[in-house]
KEFI-602445 format. One record per atom (N, C-alpha, C): residue number from 1; residue in three letters; x, y, z. Coordinates in steps of 0.001 Angstrom, whole numbers, m for minus. Layout:
# residues N
@seq->NUM; type->ALA; X->X; Y->Y; Z->Z
...
***
This chain:
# residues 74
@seq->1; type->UNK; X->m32169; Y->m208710; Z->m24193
@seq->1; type->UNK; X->m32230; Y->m210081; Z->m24666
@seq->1; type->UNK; X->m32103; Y->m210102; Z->m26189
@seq->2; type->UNK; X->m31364; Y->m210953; Z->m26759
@seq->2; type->UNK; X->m31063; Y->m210784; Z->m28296
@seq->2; type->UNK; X->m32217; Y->m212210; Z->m28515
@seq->3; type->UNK; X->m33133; Y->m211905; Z->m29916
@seq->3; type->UNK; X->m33064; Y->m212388; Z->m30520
@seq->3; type->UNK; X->m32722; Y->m213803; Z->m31226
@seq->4; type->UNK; X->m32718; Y->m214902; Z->m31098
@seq->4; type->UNK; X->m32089; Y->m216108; Z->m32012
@seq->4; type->UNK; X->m31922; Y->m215821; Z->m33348
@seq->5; type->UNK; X->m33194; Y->m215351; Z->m34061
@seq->5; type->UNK; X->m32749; Y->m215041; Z->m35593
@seq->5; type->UNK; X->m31881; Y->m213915; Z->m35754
@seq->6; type->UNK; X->m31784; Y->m213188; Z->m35461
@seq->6; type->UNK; X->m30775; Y->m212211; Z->m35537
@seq->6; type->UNK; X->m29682; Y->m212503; Z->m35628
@seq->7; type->UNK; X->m29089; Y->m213760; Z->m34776
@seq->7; type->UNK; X->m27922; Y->m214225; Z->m34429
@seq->7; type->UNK; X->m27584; Y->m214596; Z->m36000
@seq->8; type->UNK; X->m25624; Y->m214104; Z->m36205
@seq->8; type->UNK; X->m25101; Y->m214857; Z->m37420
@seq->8; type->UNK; X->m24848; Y->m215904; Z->m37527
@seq->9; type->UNK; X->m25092; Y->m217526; Z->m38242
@seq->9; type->UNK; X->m24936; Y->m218319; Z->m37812
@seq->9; type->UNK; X->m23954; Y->m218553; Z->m39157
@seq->10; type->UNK; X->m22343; Y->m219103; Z->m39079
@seq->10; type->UNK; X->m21764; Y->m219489; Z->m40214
@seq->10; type->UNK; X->m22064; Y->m220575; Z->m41041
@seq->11; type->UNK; X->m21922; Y->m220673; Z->m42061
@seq->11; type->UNK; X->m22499; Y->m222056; Z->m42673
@seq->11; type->UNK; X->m21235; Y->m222090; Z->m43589
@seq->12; type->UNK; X->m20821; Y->m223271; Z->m43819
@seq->12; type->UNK; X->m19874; Y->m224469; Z->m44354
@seq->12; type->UNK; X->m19902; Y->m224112; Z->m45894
@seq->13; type->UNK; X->m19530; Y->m222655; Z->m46424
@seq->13; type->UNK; X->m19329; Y->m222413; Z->m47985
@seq->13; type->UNK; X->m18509; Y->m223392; Z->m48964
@seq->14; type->UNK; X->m17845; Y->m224163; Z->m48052
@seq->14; type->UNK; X->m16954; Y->m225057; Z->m49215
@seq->14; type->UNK; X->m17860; Y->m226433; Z->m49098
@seq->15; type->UNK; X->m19181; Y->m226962; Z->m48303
@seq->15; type->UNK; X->m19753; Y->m227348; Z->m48977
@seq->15; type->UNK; X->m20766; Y->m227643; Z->m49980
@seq->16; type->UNK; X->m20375; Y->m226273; Z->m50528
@seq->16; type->UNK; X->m21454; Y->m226492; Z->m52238
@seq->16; type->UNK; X->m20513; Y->m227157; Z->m52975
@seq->17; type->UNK; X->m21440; Y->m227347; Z->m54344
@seq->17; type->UNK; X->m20338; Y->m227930; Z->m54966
@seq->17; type->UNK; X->m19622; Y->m226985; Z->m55679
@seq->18; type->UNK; X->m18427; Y->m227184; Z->m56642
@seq->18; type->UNK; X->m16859; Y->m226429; Z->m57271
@seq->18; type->UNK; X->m18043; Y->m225766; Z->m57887
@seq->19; type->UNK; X->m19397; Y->m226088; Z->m58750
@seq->19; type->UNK; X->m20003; Y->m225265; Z->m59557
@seq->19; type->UNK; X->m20317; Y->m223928; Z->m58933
@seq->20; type->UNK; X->m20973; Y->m224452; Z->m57912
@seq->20; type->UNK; X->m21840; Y->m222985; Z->m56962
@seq->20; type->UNK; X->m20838; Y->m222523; Z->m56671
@seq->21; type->UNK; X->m20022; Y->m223047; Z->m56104
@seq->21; type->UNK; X->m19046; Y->m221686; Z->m55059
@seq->21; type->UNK; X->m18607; Y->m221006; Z->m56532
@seq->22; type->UNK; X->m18088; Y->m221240; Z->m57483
@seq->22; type->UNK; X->m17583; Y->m220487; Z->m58253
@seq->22; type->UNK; X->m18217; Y->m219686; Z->m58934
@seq->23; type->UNK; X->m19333; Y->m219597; Z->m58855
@seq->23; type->UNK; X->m20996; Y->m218950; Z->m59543
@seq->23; type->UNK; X->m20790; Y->m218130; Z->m58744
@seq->24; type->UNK; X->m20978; Y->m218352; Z->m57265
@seq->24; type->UNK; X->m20861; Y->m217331; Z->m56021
@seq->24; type->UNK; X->m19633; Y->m216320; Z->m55906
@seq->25; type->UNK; X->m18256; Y->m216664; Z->m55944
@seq->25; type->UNK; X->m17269; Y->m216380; Z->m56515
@seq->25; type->UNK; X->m17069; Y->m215177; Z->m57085
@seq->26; type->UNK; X->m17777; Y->m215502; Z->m58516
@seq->26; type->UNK; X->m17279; Y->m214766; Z->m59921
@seq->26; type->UNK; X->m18538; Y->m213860; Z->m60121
@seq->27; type->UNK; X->m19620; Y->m213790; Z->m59860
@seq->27; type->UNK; X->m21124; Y->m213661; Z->m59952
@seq->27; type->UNK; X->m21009; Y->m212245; Z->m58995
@seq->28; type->UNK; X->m20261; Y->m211321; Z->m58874
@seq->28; type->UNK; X->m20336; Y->m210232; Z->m57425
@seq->28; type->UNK; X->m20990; Y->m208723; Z->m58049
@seq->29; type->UNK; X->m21110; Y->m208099; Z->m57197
@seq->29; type->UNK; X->m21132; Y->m206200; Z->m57358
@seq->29; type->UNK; X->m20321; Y->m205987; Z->m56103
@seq->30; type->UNK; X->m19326; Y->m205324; Z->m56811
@seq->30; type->UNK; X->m18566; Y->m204139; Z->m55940
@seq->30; type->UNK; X->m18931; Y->m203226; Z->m55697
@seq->31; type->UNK; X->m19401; Y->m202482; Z->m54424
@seq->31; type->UNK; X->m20220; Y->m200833; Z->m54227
@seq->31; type->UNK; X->m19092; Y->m199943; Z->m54596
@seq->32; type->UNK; X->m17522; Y->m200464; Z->m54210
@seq->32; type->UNK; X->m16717; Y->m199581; Z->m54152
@seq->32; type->UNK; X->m16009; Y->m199301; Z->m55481
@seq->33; type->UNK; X->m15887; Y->m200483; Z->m56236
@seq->33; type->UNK; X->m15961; Y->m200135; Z->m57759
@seq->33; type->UNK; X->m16904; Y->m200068; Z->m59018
@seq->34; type->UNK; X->m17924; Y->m200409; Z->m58072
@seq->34; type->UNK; X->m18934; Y->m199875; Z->m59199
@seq->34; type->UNK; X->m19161; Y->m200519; Z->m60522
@seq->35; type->UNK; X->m18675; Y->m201989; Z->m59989
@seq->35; type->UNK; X->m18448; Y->m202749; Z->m61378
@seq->35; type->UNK; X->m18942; Y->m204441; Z->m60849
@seq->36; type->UNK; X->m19743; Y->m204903; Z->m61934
@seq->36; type->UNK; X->m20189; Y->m206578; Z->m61695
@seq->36; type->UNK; X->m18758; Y->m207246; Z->m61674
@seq->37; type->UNK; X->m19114; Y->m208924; Z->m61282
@seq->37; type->UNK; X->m17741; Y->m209802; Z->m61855
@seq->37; type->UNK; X->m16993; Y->m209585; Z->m61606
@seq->38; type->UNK; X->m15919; Y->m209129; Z->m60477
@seq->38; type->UNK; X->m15077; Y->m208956; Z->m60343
@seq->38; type->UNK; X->m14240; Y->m209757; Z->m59545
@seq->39; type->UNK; X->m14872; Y->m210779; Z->m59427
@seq->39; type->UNK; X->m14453; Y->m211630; Z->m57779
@seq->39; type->UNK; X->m14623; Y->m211865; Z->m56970
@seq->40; type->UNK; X->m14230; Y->m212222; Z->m55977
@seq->40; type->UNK; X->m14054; Y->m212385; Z->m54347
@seq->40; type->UNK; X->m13143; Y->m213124; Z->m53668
@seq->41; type->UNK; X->m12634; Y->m213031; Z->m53338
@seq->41; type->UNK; X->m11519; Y->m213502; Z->m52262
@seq->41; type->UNK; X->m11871; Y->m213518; Z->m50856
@seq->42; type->UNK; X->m11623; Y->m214503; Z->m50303
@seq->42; type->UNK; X->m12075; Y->m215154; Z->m48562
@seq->42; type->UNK; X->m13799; Y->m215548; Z->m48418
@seq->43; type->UNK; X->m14342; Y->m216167; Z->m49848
@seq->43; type->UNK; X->m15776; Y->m216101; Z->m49228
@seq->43; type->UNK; X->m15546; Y->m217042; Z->m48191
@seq->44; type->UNK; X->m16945; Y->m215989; Z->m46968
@seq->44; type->UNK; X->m17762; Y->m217038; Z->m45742
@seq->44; type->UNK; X->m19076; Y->m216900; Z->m46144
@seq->45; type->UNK; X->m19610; Y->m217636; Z->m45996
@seq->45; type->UNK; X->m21551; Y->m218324; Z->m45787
@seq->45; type->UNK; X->m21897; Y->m217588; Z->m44717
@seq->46; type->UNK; X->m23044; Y->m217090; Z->m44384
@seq->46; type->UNK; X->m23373; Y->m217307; Z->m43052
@seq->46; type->UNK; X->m25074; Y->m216813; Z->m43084
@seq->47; type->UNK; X->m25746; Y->m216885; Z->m42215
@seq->47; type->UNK; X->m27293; Y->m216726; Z->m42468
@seq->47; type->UNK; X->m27606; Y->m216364; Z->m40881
@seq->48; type->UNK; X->m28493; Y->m215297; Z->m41607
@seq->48; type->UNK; X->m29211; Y->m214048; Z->m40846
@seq->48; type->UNK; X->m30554; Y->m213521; Z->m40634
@seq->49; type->UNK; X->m31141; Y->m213832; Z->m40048
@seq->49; type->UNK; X->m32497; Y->m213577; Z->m39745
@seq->49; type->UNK; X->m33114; Y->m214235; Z->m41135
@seq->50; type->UNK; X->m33067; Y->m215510; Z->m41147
@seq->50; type->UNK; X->m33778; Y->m216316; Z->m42089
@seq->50; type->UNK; X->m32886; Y->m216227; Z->m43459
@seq->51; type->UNK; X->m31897; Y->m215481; Z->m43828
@seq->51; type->UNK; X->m31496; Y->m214603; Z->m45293
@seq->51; type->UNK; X->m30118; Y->m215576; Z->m45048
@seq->52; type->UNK; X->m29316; Y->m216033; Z->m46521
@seq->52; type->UNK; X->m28343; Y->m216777; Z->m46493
@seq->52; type->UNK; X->m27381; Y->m215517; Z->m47566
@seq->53; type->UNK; X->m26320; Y->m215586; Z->m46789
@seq->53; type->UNK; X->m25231; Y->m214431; Z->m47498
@seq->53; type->UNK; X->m23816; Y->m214840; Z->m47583
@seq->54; type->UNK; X->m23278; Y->m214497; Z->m48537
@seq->54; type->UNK; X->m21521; Y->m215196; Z->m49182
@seq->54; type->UNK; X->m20972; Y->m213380; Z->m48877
@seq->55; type->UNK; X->m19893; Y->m213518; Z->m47999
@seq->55; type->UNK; X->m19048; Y->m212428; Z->m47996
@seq->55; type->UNK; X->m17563; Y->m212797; Z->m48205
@seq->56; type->UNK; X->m16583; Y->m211684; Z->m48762
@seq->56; type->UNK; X->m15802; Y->m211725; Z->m49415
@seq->56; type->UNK; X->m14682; Y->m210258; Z->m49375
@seq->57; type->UNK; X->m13543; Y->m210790; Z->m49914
@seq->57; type->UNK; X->m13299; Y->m209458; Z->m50025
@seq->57; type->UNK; X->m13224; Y->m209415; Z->m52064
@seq->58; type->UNK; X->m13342; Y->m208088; Z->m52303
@seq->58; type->UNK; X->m13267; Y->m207780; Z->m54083
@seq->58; type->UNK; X->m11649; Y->m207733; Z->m54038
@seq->59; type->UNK; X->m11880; Y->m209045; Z->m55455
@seq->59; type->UNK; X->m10316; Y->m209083; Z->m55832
@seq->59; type->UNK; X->m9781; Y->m207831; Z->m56568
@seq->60; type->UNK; X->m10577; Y->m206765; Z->m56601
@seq->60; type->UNK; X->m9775; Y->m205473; Z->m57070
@seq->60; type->UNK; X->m9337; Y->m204529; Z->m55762
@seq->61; type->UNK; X->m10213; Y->m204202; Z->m55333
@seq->61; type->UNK; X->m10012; Y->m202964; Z->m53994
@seq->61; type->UNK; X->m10035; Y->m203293; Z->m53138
@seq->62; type->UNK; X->m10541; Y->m204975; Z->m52815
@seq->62; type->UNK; X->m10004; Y->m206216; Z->m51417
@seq->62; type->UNK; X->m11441; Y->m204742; Z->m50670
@seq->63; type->UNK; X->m12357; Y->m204359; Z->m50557
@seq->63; type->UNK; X->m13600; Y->m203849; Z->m50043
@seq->63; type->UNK; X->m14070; Y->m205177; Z->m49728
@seq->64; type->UNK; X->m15194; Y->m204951; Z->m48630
@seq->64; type->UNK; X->m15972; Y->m206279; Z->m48409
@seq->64; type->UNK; X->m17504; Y->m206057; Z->m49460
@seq->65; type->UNK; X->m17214; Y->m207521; Z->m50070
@seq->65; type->UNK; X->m18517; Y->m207503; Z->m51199
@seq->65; type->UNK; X->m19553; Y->m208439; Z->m50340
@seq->66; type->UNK; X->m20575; Y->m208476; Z->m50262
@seq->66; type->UNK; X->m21441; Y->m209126; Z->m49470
@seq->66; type->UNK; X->m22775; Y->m209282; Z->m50593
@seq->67; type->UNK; X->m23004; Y->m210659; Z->m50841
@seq->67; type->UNK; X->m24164; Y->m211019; Z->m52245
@seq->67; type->UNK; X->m25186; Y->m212141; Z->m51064
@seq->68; type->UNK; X->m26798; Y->m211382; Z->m51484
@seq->68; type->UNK; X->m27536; Y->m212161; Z->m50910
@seq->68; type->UNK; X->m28008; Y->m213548; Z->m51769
@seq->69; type->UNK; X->m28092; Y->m214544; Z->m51323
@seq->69; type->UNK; X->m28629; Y->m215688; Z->m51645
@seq->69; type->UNK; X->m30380; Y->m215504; Z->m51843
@seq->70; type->UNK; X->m30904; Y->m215493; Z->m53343
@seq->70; type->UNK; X->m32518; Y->m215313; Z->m53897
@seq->70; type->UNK; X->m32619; Y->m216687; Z->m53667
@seq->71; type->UNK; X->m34245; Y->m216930; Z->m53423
@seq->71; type->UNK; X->m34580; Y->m218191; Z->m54027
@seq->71; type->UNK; X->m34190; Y->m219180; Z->m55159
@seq->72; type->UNK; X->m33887; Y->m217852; Z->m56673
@seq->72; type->UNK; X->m33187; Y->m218350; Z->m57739
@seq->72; type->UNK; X->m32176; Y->m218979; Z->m57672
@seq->73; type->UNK; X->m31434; Y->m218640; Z->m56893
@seq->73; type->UNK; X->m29611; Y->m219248; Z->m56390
@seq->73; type->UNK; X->m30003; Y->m220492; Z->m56233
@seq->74; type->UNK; X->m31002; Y->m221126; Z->m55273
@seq->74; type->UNK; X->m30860; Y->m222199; Z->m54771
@seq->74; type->UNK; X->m31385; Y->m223368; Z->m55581
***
């Protein structure tokens, strides 16, 4: 039997506003380059066992960058 919170549930990233998404956006760590700021390309929203997360691919090495949503974000 799974869980409900566990379940990924997508959430509607293009409705923040142009400010946030682009905070979210531009705001990244790449594991695979090893470098802040670098981008993202294709963010999705989606929230996970209570936790809200923007995934992406890095506009350098197109790797999947995945940034958790802090309290601070919101």
């Amino acid at each position: 039997m799974t869980d409900k919170v566990d379940e990924k549930k997508v959430r509607d990233f293009s409705a923040r506003s142009q400010a946030e998404q682009r905070d979210f956006i531009e705001n990244t760590w790449c594991d695979s380059c090893q470098k802040e700021n670098l981008g993202l390309n294709s963010p999705c929203e989606y929230e996970l066992s209570g936790i809200i997360y923007v995934e992406g691919k890095c506009k350098v090495c197109s790797n999947i960058v995945v940034t958790e949503f802090t309290d601070d974000e919101f």
